[in-house]
N, CA and C atoms as a LAMMPS dump frame, in Angstrom:
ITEM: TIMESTEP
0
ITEM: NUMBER OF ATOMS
219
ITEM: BOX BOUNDS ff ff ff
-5.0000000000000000e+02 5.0000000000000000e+02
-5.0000000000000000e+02 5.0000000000000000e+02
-5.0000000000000000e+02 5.0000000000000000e+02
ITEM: ATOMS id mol type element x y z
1 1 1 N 143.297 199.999 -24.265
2 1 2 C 143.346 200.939 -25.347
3 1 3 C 143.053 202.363 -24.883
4 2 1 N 142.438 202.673 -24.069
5 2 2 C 141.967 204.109 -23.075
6 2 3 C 143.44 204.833 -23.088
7 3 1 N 143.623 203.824 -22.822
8 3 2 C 145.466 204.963 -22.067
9 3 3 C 146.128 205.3 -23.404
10 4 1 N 146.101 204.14 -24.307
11 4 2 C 146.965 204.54 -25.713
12 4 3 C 146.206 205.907 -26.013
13 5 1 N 145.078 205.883 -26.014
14 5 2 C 144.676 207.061 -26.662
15 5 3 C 145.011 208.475 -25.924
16 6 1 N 144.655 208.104 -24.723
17 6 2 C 145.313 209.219 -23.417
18 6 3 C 146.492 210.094 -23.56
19 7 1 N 147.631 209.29 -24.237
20 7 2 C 148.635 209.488 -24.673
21 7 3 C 148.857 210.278 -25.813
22 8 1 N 147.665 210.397 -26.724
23 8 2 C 147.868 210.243 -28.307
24 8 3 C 148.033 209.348 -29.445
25 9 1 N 148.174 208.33 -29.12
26 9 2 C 148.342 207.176 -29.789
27 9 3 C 146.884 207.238 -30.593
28 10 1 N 146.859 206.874 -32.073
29 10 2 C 145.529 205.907 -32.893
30 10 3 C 145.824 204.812 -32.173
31 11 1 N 144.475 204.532 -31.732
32 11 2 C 144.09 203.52 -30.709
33 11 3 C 144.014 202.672 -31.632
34 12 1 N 143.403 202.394 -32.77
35 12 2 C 143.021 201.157 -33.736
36 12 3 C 144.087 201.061 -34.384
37 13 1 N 145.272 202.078 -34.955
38 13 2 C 146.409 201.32 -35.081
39 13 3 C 146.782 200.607 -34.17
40 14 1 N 147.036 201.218 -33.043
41 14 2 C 147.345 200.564 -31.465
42 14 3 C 147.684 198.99 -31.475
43 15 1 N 146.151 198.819 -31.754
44 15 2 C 145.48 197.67 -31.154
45 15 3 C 145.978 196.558 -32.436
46 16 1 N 145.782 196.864 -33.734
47 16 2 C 145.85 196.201 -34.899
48 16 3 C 147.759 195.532 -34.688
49 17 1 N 148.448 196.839 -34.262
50 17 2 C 149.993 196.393 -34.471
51 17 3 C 150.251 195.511 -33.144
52 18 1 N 149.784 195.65 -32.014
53 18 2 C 149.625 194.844 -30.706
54 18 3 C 149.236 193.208 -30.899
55 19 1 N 147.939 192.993 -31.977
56 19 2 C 147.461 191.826 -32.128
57 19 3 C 148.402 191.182 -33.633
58 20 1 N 148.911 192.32 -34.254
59 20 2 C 149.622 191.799 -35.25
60 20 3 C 150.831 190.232 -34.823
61 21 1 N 150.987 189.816 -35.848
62 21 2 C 151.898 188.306 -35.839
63 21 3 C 153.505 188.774 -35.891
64 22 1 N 153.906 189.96 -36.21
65 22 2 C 155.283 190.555 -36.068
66 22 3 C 155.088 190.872 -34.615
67 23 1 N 154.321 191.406 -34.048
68 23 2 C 154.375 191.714 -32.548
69 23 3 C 154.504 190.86 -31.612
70 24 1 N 153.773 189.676 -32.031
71 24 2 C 153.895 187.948 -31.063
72 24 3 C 154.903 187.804 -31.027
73 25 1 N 155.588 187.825 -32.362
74 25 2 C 156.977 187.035 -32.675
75 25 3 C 158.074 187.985 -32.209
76 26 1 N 157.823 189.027 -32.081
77 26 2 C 159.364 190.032 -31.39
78 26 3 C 158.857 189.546 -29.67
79 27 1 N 157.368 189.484 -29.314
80 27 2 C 157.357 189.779 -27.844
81 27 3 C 158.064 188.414 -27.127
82 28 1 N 157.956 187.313 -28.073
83 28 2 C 158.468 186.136 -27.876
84 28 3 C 159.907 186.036 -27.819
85 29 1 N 160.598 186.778 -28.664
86 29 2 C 162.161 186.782 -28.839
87 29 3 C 162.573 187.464 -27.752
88 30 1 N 161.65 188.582 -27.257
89 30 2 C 162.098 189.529 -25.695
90 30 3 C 162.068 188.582 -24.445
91 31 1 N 161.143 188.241 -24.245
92 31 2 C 160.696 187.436 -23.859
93 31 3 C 161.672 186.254 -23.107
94 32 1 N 162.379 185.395 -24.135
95 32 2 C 162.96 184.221 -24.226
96 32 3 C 164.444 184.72 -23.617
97 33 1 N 164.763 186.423 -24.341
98 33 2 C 165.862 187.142 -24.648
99 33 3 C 166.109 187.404 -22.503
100 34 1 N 164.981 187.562 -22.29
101 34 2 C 164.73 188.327 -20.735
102 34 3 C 165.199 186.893 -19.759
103 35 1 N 164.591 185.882 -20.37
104 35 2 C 164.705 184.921 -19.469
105 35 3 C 166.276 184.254 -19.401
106 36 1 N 167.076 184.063 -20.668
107 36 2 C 168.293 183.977 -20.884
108 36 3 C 169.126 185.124 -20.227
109 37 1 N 169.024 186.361 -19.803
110 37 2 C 169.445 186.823 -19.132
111 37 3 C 169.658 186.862 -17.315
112 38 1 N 168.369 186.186 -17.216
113 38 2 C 167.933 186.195 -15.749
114 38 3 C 166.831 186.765 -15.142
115 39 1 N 166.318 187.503 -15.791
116 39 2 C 164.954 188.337 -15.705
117 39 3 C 163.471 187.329 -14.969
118 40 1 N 163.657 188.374 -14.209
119 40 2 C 162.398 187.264 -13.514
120 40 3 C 161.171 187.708 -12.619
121 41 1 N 161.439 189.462 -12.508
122 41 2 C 160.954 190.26 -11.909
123 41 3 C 160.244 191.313 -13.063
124 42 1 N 159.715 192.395 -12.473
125 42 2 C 158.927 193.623 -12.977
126 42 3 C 158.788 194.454 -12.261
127 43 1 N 159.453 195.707 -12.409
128 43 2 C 160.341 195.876 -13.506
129 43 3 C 161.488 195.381 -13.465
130 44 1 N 162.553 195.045 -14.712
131 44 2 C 164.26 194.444 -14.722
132 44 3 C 164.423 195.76 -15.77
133 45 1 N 165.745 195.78 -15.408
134 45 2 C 166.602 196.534 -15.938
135 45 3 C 167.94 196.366 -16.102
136 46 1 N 168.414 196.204 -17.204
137 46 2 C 169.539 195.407 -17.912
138 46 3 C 170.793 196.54 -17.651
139 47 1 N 171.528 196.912 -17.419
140 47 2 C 172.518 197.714 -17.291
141 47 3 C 173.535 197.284 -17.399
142 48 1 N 174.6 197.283 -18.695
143 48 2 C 175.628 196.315 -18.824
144 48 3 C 175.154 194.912 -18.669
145 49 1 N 175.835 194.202 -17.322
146 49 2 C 175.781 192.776 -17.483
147 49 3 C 174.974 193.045 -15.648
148 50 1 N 174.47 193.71 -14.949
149 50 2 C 173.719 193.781 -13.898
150 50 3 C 172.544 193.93 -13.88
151 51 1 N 171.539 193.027 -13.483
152 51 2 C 170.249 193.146 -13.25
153 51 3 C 169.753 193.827 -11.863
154 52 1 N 168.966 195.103 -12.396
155 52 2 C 168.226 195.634 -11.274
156 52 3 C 167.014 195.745 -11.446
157 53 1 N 165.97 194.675 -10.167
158 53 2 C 164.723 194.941 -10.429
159 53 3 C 164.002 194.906 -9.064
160 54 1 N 162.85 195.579 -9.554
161 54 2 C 161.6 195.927 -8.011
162 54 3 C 161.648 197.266 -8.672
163 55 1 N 160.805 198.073 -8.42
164 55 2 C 160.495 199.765 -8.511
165 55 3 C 161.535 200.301 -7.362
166 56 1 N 161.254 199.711 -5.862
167 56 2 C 161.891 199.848 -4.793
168 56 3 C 163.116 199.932 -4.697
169 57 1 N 163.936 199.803 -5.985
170 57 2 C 164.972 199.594 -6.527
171 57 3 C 165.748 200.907 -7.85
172 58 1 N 165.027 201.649 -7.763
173 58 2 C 165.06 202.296 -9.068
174 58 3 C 166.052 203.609 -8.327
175 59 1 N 166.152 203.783 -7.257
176 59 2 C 167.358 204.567 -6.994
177 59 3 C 168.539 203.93 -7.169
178 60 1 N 168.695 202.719 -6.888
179 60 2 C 169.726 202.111 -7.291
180 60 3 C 170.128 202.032 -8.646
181 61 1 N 168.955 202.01 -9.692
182 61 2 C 169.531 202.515 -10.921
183 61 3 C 170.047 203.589 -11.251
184 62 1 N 169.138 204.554 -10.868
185 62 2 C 170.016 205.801 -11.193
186 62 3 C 171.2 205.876 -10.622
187 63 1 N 171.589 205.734 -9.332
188 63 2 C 173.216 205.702 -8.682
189 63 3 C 173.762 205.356 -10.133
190 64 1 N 173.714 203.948 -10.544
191 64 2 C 174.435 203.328 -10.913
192 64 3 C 174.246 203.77 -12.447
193 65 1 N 174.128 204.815 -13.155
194 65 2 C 173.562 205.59 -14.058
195 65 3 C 174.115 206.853 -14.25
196 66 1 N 174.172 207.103 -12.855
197 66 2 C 174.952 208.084 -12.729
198 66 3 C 176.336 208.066 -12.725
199 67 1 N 176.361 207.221 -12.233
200 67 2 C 178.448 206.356 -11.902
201 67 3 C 179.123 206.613 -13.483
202 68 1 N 177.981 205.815 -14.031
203 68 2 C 178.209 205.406 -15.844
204 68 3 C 178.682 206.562 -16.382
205 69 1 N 177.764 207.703 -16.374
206 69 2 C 177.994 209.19 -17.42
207 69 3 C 178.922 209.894 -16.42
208 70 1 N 179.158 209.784 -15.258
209 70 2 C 180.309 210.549 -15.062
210 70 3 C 181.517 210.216 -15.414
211 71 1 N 181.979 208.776 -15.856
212 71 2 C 182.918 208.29 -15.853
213 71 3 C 183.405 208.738 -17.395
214 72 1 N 181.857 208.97 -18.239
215 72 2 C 182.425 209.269 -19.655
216 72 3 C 182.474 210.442 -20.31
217 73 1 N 182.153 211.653 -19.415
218 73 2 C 182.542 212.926 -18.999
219 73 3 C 183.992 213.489 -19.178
């Protein structure tokens, strides 16, 4: 909760919508949603139908990010 607040965040909303039963139930649908995709790492990143994940990896997103908006330029 330190960091929410760090940020600006109401920490006790924060915390209340975090422990809330709508929050279980979406983190569960992501969740299930991540694994049906292939997701199996941290960080993943969904791009179209390509999974890119590791941090060590995150230039490779942007390349491939970049490819995207030039093409629709």
């Amino acid at each position: 909760m330190v960091r929410a607040g760090k940020v600006g965040l109401d920490t006790v909303l924060f915390a209340d919508l975090l422990a809330s039963p709508e929050t279980r139930i979406e983190q569960s649908e992501l969740v299930r949603e991540a694994a049906q995709r292939g997701v199996f790492d941290v960080p993943t990143f969904v791009l179209g139908h390509r999974l890119i994940w590791g941090s060590d990896r995150l230039i490779l997103l942007r390349h491939a990010i970049s490819k995207l908006t030039a093409r629709k330029v």
